[in-house]
C-alpha positions in Angstrom: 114.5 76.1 116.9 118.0 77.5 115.1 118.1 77.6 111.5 119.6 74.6 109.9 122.9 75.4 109.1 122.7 73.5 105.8 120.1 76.1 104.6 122.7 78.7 104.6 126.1 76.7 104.0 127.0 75.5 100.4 130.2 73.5 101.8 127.4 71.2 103.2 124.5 69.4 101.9 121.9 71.5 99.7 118.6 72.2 101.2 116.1 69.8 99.5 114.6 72.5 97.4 113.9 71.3 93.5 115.6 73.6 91.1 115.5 73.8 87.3 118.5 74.9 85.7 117.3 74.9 82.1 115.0 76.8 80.0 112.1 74.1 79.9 108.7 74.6 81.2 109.1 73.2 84.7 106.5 71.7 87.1 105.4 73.5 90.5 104.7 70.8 92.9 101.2 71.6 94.9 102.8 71.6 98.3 103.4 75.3 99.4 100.6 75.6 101.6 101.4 72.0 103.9 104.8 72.9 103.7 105.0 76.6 104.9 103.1 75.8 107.9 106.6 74.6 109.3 107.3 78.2 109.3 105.1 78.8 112.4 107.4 76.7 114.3 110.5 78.6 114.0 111.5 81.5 116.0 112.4 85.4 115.3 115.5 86.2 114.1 118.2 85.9 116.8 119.3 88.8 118.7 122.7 90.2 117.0 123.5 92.4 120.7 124.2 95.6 118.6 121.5 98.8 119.1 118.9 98.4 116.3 119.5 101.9 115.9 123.0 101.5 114.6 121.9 98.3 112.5 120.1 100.2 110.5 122.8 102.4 109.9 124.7 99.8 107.7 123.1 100.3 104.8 122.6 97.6 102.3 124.2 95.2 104.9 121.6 96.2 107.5 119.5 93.1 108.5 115.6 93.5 107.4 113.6 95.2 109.2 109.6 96.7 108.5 109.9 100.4 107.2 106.6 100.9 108.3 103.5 99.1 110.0 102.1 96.8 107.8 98.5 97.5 106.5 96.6 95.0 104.7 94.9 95.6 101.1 91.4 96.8 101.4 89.8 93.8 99.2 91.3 90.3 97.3 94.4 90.5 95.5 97.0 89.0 93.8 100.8 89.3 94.5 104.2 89.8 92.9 107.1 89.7 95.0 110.1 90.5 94.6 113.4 89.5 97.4 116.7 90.2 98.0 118.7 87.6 99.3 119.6 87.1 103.1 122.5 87.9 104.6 125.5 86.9 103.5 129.5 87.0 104.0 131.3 89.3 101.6 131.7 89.3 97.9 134.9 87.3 97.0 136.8 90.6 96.1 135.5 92.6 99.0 136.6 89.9 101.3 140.2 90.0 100.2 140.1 93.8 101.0 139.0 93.8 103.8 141.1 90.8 105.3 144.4 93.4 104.2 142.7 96.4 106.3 142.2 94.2 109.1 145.8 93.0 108.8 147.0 96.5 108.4 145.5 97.7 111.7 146.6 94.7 113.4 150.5 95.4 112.1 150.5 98.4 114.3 153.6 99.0 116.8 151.3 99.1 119.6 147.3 99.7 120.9 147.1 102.9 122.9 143.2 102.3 122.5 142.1 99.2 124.5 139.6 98.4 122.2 141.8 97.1 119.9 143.2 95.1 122.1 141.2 92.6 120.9 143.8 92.3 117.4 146.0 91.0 119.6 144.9 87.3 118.7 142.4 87.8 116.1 141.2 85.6 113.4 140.0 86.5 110.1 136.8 83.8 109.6 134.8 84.9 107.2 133.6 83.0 104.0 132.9 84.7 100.5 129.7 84.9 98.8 128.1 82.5 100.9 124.5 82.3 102.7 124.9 82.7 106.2 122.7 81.2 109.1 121.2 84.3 109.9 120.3 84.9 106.1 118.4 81.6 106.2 116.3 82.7 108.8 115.5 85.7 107.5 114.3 83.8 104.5 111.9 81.3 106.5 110.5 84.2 108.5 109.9 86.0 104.8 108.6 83.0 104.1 106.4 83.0 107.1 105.2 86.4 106.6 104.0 85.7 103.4 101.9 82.8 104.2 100.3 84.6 107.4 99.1 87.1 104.7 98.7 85.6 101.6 97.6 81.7 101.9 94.1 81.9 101.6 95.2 82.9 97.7 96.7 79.7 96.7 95.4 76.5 96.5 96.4 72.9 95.6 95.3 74.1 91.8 96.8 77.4 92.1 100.2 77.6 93.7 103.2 80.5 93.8 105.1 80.1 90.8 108.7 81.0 92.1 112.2 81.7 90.2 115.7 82.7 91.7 118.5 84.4 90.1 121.4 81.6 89.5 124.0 82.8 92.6 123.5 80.2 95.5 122.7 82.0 98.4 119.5 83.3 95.6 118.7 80.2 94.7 119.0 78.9 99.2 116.9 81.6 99.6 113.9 81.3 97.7 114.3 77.2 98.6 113.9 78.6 102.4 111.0 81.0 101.6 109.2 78.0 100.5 110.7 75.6 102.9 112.4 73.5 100.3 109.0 71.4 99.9 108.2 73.4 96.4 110.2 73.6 92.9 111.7 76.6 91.9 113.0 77.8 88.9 117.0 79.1 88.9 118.1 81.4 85.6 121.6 80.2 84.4 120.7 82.6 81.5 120.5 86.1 81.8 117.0 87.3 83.1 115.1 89.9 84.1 116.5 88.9 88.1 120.1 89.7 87.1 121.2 93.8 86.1 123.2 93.6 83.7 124.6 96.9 81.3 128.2 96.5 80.3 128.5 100.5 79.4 127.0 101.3 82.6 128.9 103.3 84.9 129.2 102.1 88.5 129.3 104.8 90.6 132.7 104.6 91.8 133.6 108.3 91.2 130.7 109.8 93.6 131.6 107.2 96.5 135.1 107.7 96.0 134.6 111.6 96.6 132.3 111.2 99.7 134.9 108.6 101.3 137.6 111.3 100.8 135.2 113.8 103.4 134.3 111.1 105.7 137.4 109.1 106.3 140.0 111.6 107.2 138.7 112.4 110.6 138.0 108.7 111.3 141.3 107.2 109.8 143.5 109.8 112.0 142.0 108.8 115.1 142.2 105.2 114.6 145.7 105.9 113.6 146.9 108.0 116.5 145.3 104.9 118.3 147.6 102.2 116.8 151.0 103.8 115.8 152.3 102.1 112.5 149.1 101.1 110.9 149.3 103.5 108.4 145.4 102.9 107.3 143.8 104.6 104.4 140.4 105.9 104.0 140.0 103.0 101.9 141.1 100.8 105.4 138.3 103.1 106.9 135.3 101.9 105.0 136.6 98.1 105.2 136.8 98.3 108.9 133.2 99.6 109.6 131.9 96.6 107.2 133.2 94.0 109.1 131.2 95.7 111.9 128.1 94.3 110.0 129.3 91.6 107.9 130.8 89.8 111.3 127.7 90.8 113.5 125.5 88.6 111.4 128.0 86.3 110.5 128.7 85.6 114.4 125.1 86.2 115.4 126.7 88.6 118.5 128.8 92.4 118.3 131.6 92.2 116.3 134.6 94.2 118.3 134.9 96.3 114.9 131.4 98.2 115.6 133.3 99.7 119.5 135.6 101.4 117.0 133.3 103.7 115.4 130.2 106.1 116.5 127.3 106.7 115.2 128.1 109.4 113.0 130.9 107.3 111.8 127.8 104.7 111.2 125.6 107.4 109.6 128.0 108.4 107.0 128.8 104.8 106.4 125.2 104.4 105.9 125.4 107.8 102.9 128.0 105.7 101.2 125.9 103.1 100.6 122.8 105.5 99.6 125.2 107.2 97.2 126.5 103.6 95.6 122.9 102.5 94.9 122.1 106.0 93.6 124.6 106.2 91.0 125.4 102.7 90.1 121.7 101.2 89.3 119.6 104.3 90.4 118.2 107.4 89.3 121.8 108.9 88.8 123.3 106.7 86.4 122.0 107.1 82.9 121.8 103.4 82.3 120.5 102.3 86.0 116.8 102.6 85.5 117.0 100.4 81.8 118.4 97.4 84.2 115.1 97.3 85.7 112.8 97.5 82.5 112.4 94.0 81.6 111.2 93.0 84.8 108.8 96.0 85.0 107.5 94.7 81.2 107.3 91.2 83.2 105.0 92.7 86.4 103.2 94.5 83.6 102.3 91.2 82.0 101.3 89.6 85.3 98.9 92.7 86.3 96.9 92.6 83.0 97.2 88.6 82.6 99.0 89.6 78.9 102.0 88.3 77.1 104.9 89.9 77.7 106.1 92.9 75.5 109.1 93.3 76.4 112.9 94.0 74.0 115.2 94.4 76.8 116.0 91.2 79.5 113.4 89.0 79.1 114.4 86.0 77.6 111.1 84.6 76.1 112.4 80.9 76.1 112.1 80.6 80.0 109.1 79.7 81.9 106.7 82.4 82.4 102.9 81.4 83.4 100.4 84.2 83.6 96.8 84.1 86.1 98.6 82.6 89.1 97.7 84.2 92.4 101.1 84.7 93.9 104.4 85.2 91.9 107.7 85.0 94.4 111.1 86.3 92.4 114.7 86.0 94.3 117.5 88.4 93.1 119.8 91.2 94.3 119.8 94.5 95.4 121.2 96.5 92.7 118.3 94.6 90.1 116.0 95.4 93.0 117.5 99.4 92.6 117.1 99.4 88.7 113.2 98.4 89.1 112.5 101.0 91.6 114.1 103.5 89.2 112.3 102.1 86.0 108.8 101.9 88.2 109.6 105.5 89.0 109.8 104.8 93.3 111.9 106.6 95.4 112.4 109.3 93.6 114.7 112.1 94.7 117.0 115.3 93.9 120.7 114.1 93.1 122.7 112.7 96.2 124.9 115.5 96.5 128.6 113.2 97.2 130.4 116.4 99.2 127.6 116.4 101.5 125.2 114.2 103.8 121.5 115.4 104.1 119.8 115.9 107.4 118.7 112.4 108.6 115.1 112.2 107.2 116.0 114.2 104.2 115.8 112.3 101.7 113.8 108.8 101.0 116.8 107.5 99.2 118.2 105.5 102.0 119.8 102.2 101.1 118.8 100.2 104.6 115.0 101.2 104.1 115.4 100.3 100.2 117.5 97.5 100.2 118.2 95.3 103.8 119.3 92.0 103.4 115.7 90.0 102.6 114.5 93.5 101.3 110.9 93.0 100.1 109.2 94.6 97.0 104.9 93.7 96.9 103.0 94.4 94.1 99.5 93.9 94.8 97.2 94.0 92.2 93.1 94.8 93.9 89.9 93.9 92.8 87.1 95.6 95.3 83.2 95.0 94.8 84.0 94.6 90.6 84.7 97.9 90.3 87.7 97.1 88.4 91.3 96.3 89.5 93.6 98.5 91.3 97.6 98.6 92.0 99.4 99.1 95.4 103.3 98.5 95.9 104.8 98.0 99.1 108.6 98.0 99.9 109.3 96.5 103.1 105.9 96.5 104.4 105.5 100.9 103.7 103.2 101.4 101.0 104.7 103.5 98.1 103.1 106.8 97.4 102.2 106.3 93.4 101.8 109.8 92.9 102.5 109.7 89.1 99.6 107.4 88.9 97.0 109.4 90.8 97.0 107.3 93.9 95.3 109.5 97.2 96.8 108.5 100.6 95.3 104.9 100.4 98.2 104.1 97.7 96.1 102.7 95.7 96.1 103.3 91.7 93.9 102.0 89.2 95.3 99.4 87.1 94.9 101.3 83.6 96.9 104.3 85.4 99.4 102.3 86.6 99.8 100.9 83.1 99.7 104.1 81.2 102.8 105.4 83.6 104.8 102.7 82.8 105.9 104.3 79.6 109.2 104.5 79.8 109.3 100.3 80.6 107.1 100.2 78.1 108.8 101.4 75.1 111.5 99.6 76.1 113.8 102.3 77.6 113.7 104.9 75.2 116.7 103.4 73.3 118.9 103.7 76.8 119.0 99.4 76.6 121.4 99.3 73.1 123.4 102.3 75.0 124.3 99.2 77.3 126.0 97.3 74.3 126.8 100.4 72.1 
């Protein structure tokens, strides 16, 4: 069964998802669990025909995939999660760009290299922004995951309360996780599922210096290969997107990926690590304060409390406590600023002049942050002896070392509080940097 094109497609009709654009309380219809069922019926993502190998060298524009084997919690729980959106085409401005580098190689004199032959009558077809079918899928099959795990928590009295960031393919996303058969709540306001930190910096500087090492090499030879192109290493970097923004986009190879090699793929893939490092990660200043209002928010939901929080959270909007499952729909550089203000993933500065040995480092953006990335928060109650925390990111379970948790991952939940200081006091003053 393909995915209904209208799931992922804004230029056609909506899916029939319920969304509240407002800041009053909303009502969650008692339909998840019928609805989700649908789920079983659809079938795995299709096959995109490049090496999964080199798809999950594309960084944040790798398609999802499980960063480990999946290991359920030891006793009942109750769930946060948090969800990139699917795959998409480009942002608007990225999209002009890298229409000019394609243009650019094509205005060459001639191909010496026969696999660019293929310029010869090529068509730019990419949208902007937009949900794409194979972003839809990935949505119903999150979707799908989550109720093969987690249905016998809900019932008819106690369903998933579920919210999206206010960009589209957010809001199509979560209406796909839940099958469009459940209301959700979409934030025109700013929230705690959008980063925002005008002062912040964005990282440019570090990625700028790594393209400078990588490109050269790759922009001569594609050069001597098509006399009068004249590309950039600017051209470089646009020309191994389209490998995966037209891969998913198409659902089969995009010509662009026979350009390149895998290490062309692998320091592609650093670029990206390096961009989430320093724009919402551990080495911008401001990056982890983007994430503190939503880590105030999970706080709230472990401990069934009202939320403290000075930051993001906008106390007008909907925000129920003692549900069993909470789904949230945003992006990945929010999803980067939580990990940093939970304290996950944390590493020695990406060093911009040089690319670790692969395996390095746990600061890798297609583990981290794959389009339909997942972030679980599970929150375990076993025998009454008190409740415990585990956090999974794409299905690996996070070591929570600065709460005390052993090999199982598990913390307790006082722990787990207690080392949420710095969300806790609000960012140490970094959150009025933003607006200084």
């Amino acid at each position: 069964m393909s995915t209904p094109k209208a799931f992922a497609d804004t230029s056609l009709p909506p899916p029939a998802v319920h969304v509240h654009r407002s800041n009053q309380n909303a009502h969650v219809a008692p339909r998840w669990l019928k609805a989700v069922l649908l789920l079983l019926l659809l079938k795995p993502d299709p096959p995109l025909g490049v090496p999964e190998h080199i798809q999950r060298l594309w960084g944040q524009y790798s398609p999802w995939f499980p960063a480990a084997e999946y290991t359920p919690p030891p006793c009942n729980c109750n769930i946060t999660q948090l969800q990139r959106h699917g795959a998409r085409y480009p942002n608007e401005d990225d999209g002009v760009e890298y229409r000019k580098s394609v243009e650019r190689l094509g205005s060459a004199r001639k191909f010496i290299d026969s696999r660019l032959d293929f310029l010869g009558d090529y068509e730019y077809t990419l949208g902007e922004e937009l949900l794409i079918p194979f972003g839809a899928t990935q949505s119903f099959e999150a979707g799908e995951e989550a109720y093969k795990r987690y249905a016998h928590l809900v019932s008819p009295e106690d369903v998933p309360f579920v919210r999206a960031s206010d960009a589209s393919r957010v809001v199509q996303t979560a209406g796909n996780w839940t099958v469009g058969d459940q209301e959700l709540i979409s934030y025109q306001v700013n929230s705690t599922l959008n980063n925002y930190c005008p002062n912040a910096g964005s990282g440019e500087a570090h990625m700028d210096k790594w393209l400078s090492i990588f490109a050269p090499p790759i922009k001569a030879r594609l050069n001597k290969a098509a006399p009068g192109a004249h590309l950039t290493n600017t051209d470089v970097f646009n020309l191994l997107a389209m490998c995966p923004f037209e891969t998913v986009a198409t659902e089969a190879p995009s010509a662009f990926c026979a350009l390149f090699t895998k290490d062309d793929f692998r320091a592609f893939e650093y670029h990206g690590d390096i961009e989430k490092y320093y724009k919402t990660g551990y080495g911008e200043p401001l990056g982890a304060v983007q994430g503190v209002g939503y880590v105030n928010e999970l706080l709230a939901r472990l401990t069934d409390t009202p939320v403290r929080d000075h930051t993001q959270t906008n106390a007008s909007l909907p925000f129920p406590l003692g549900r069993a499952l909470y789904a949230d729909f945003s992006h990945e550089n929010a999803m980067v600023a939580v990990y940093a203000a939970l304290g996950l993933f944390r590493v020695d500065p990406l060093d911009p002049r040089e690319m670790p040995a692969r395996g390095a480092t746990r600061w890798v953006a297609s583990r981290m942050v794959p389009f339909s990335t997942r972030m679980v928060t599970e929150r375990v109650e076993c025998g009454g002896g008190g409740y415990y925390v585990r956090i999974l990111v794409n299905d690996e379970v996070q070591p929570l070392g600065f709460c005390g948790a052993g090999s199982d991952g598990l913390c307790t939940l006082d722990a787990f509080v207690e080392s949420q200081g710095y969300a806790r006091r609000d960012g140490d003053g970094d959150f009025e940097k933003c607006y200084a």
